[in-house]
N, C-alpha and C positions, 0 to 999 in steps of 0.2 A: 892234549897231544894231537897233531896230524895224524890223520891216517895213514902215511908213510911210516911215521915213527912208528907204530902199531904194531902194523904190519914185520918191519924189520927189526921190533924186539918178539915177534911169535918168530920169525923165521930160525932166527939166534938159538932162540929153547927150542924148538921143533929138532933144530941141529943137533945140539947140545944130549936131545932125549937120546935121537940117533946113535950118537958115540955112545953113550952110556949103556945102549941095550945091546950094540955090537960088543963090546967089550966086556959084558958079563954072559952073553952068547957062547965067545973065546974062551970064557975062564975056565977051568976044570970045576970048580967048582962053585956056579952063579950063585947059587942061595946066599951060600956063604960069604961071597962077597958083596951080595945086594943092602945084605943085613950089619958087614961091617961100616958099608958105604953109609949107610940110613944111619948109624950108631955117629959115626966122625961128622957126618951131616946136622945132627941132634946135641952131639959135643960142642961144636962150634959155634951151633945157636944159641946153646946155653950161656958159652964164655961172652958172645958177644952182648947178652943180654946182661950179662953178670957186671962186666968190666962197662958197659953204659951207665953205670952206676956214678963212675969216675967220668969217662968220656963226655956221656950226654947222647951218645950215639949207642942205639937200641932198632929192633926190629920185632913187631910185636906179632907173635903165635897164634897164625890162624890158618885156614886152609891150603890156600897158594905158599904162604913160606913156608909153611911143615913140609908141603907134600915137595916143595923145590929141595928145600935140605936135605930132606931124607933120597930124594930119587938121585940128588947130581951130588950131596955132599959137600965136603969142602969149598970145592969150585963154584958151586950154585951157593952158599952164603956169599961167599965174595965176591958174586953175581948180583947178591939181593942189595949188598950194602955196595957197591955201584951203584945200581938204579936208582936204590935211596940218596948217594949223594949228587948223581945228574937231573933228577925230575923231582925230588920235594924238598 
């Protein structure tokens, strides 16, 4: 990958962190949404690693995807499996 590219996919998550930590800032109740977010995050990894079974299309569990699912969730697996299907 260019260094541009690099660059403006850190800028995209850099963003992405941004919304996420305004928005449980806002919440009344961060914890508790950080933890449902990290749960729906952890959900979605699992189905999508489940249903790879059928697919062929899997993301495998290690630092960077954990810590992406659990902190953005939903949107950040849909993020992961983007990247997965533009650059490998």
């Amino acid at each position: 990958m260019s260094g541009w590219t690099i660059t403006l996919l850190a800028a995209i998550g850099g963003g992405g962190l941004l919304a996420v930590a305004v928005a449980l800032l806002k919440s009344k109740r961060p914890l508790r949404r950080l933890l449902a977010t990290a749960l729906q995050g952890l959900c979605a990894m699992a189905a999508v690693n489940v249903t790879g079974i059928f697919t062929g299309v899997s993301l495998g569990l290690g630092w960077l995807t954990g810590g992406v699912a659990m902190l953005l969730g939903l949107p950040g697996v849909a993020g992961l499996l983007l990247a997965r299907l533009l650059f490998l």
